[in-house]
N, C-alpha and C positions, 0 to 999 in steps of 0.2 A: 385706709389711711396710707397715704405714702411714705417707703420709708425715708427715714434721713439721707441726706448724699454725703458719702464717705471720700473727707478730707484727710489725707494722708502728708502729715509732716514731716517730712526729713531735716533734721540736723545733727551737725558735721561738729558744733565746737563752740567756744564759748562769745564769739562773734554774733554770729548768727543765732544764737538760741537769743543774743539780748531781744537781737531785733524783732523775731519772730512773738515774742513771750505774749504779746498782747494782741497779737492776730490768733493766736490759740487758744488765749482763753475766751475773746470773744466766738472762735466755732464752738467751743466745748458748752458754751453757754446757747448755743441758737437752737432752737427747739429743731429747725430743717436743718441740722449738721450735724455730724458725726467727727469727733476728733479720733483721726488715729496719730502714731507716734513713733517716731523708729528712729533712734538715738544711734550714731557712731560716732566715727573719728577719735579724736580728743578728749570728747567727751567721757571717754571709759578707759583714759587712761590716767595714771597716777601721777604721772610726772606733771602733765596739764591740769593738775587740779582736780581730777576727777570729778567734772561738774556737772555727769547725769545724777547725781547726790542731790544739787542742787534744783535742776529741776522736780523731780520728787518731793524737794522740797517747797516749791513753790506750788505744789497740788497738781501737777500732771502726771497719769499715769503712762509709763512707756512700756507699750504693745511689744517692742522689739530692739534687742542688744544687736546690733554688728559691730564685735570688734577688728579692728583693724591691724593688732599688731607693731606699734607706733617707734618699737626701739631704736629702730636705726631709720639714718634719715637720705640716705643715696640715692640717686635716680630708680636705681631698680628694687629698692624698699619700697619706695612711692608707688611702682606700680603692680608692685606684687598687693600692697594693701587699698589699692583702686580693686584688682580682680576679686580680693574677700569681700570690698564695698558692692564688687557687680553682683557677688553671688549670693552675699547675707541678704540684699534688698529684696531680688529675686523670690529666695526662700519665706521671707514676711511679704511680700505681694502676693504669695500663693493663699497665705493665711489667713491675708485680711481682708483681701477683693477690697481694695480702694478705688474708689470711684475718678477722683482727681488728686496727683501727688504737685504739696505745695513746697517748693524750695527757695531758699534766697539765695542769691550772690554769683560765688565765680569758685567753688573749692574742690579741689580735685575729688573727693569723695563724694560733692553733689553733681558731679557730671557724671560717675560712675551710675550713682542712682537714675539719674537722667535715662542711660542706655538701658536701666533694667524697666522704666516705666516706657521706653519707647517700644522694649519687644513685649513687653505685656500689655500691649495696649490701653494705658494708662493716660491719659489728658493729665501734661503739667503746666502749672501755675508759677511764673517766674516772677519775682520780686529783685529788681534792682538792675536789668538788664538796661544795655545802652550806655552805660557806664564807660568811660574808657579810664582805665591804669596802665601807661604803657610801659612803665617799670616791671612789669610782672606777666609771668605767663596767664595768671588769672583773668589779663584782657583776653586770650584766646579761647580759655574756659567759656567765659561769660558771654562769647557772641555765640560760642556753640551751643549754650544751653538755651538762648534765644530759637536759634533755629529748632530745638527739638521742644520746644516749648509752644503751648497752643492757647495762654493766658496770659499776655503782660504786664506786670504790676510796678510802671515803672516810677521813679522818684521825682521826674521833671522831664520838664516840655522837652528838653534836648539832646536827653535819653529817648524822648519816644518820638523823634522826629529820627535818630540813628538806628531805632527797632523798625522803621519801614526802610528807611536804604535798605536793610538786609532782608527786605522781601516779603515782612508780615502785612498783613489784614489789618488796617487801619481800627477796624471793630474789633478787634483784639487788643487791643493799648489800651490800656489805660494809666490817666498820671493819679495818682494817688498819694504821693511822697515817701518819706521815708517811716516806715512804722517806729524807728529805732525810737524817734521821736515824741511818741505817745509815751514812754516811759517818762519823760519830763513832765506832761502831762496830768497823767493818770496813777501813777507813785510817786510820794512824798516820799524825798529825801533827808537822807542824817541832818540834823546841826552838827557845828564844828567839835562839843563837847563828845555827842555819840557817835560822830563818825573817829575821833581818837581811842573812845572807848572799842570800837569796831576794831582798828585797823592795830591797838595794842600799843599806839605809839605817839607823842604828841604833835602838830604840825610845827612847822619851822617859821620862821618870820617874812621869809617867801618858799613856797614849793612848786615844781614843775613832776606834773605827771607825762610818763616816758614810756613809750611800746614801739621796739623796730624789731619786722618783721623782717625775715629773710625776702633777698631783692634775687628772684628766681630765675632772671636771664639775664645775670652776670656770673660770669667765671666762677668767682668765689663767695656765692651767693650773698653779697653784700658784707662780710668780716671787712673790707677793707671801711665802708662808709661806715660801717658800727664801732670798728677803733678811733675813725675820725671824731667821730660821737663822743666818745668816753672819753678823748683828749678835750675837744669841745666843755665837757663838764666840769675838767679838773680846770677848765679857767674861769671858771664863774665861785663869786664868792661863797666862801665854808656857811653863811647862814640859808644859801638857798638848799632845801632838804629834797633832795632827788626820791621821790617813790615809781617804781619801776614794774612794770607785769613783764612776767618773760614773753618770749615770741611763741605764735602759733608755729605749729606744726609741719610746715613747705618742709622743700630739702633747704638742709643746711641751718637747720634751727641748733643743732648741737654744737655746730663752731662758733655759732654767735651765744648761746648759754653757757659756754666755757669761755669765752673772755669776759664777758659779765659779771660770772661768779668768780672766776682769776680779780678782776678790777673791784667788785663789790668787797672783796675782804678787807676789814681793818678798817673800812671810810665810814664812821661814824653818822654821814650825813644823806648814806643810802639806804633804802628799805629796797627789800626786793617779794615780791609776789609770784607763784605760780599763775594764780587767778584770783582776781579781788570780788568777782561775781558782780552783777550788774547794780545793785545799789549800792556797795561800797564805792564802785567805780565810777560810778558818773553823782555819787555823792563827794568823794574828793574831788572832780571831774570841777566840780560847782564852787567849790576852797581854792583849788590853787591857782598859780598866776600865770602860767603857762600851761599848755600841751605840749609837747615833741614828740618827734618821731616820723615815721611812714603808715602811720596806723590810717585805717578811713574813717576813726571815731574822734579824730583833731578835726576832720571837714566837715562829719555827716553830724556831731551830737554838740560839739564845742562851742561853735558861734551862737547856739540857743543860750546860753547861759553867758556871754558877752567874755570868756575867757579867750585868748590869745593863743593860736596855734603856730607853732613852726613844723614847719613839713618838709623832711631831708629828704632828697635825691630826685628821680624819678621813679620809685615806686606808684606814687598816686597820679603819675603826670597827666594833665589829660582831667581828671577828674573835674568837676564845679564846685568852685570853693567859692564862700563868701568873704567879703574887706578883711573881717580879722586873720586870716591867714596867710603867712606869710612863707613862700617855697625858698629854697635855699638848695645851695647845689651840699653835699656831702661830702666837705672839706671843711676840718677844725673849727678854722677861723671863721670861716663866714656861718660856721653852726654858732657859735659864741656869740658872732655881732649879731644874728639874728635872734638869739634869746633876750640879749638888753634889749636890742629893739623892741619886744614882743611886751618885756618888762614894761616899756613904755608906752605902747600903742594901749588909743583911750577905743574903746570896743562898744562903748554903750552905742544901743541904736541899731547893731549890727543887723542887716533882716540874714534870717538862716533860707540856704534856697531852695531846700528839700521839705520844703512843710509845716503845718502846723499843728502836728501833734493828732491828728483823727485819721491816722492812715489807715488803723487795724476795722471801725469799722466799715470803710468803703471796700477793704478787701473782702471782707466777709461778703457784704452784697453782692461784689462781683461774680463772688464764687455762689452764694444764691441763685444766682438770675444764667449761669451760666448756660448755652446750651447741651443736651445730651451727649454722652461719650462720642456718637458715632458722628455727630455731625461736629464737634470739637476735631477729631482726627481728621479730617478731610478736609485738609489745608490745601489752600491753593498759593502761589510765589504771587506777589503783589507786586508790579511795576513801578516802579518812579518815574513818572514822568522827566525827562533831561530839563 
């Protein structure tokens, strides 16, 4: 009997674990797959919610702790806690002889893993390449982890027409969508009485859910478009109830969770979250009247549930977004006018253009049907014809 072929998941944070949750449970469940699991980032740390808890508690077990270190958030924090990301991975790829490591996205800590699975000879699996965010250094993660990548698991035709410009095997792409999207799917979510009972607090007569992330190549990593933000808020009327998740982890998440928690004191009409976890969150996701922010879950998850996104600055620029979202540059006013508008935009009908909710299992198949290590690693640059 053959054994299983050992899928090896990395995840970095609370992002990416939403995404991934349903590509993992269906390997954990495929009689020819093997789930391993090796949890860092964010994940294991306290300030972010500590939400390798969570997954645990959603019945996965993790093979392996890398932590990272996460206290301080400077250039040279970041990549002193990339080298514990190269070395912890390293040390559990010794452990667990994985066959293909599967990652999503663009996070400094999944390119880390990326170079530990490229000198171990490891075949990796990318989900969500082709992607452009030209806000963020994240765009330069994510074409590099395309190249060290030997599996495209991309989300749309236009992303995998940009994974051959950069030189792959057209038999390697595949579009598959966005797995994020199966959790809409395949979990039921809160009604409004138990998602207040969840969240400890009761909704407002309008709410806007709100996540901005630090904007990584600008000077002052986005504080300046995050105050425009908060001024933006105080001019929207006192019945709309602000619920807020702090930012991930980039540099410069500390200057923008200190004027947060500075501007959140004493306002009645804001909740603030570490991490709301993925059914609280895309359970209020489904209640309130808007999205904000620079998060990619106003593009990738919002328009399914016919909610209204505003999307500050150029963090996601670039990105494919569907009607109901609306970009705004990251100046007060025009964040304000674009929340009434948002208030107002009629969203029914919206088609979302990342899928329909069955991406986890086409990933699976793909990762069935894959070919052997050796002939995965033996990439050839694929031409484009001019």
């Amino acid at each position: 009997m053959t054994a299983p072929r050992r899928i090896c998941v990395v995840t970095g944070g609370r992002a990416d674990y939403g995404l991934l949750q349903w590509v993992m449970h269906d390997i954990r469940e495929a009689d020819d797959l093997e789930l391993q699991l090796v949890v860092t980032g964010s994940h294991l740390e306290a300030a972010f919610g500590l939400t390798a808890d969570q997954i645990e508690a959603d019945g996965f077990a993790i093979d392996a702790r890398v932590p990272l270190g996460l206290e301080a958030d400077g250039p040279d924090d970041t990549v002193r806690a990339m080298a514990r990301c190269l070395t912890g991975v390293s040390e559990a790829f010794e452990a667990l002889r994985p066959d293909i490591m599967l990652v999503l996205g663009d996070r400094y800590e999944i390119l880390a893993a990326a170079q530990a699975a490229l000198i171990h000879g490891v075949p990796v699996a990318h989900i969500a390449g082709g992607d452009t965010t030209e806000g963020a250094f994240d765009e330069n993660i994510r074409h590099a982890l395309t190249k060290m990548a030997h599996i495209h698991l991309v989300t749309n035709e236009l992303s995998a027409r940009r994974v051959r410009q950069l030189g792959e095997a057209p038999d390697s792409i595949h579009v598959v969508g966005s797995p994020g999207l199966d959790q809409l799917r395949r979990r039921p979510l809160l009604d409004r009485p138990a998602l207040e009972a969840a969240l400890g607090a009761p909704l407002g007569a309008r709410n806007i859910l709100l996540t901005f992330h630090p904007v990584t190549l600008t000077a002052d990593r986005g504080r300046g478009e995050f105050e425009a933000l908060l001024a933006a808020l105080d001019a929207l009327p006192r019945d709309v109830v602000k619920w807020i998740t702090r930012p991930n982890a980039d540099p410069g998440h500390r200057t923008l969770e200190e004027a947060l928690d500075l501007w959140a004191r004493d306002r009645p009409d804001v909740r603030v979250f570490a991490s709301l976890g993925q059914l609280r969150y895309l359970s209020l996701m489904a209640q309130v009247d808007a999205v904000v922010g620079n998060s990619s879950s106003g593009l990738y998850e919002a328009p399914s549930f016919g909610v209204p996104t505003v999307d500050i600055g150029d963090r996601q620029k670039g990105r494919l977004a569907a009607a109901s979202v609306i970009h705004c540059p990251a100046e007060a006013g025009a964040i304000a006018s674009a929340v009434q508008a948002a208030f107002a935009l009629d969203c029914s009908g919206v088609e979302n253009p990342y899928g329909d909710g069955r991406s986890a299992g086409r990933i699976v198949q793909i990762l069935r049907a894959a070919p052997p290590r050796a002939a995965l690693l033996a990439k050839a640059f694929h031409e484009v014809d001019a």
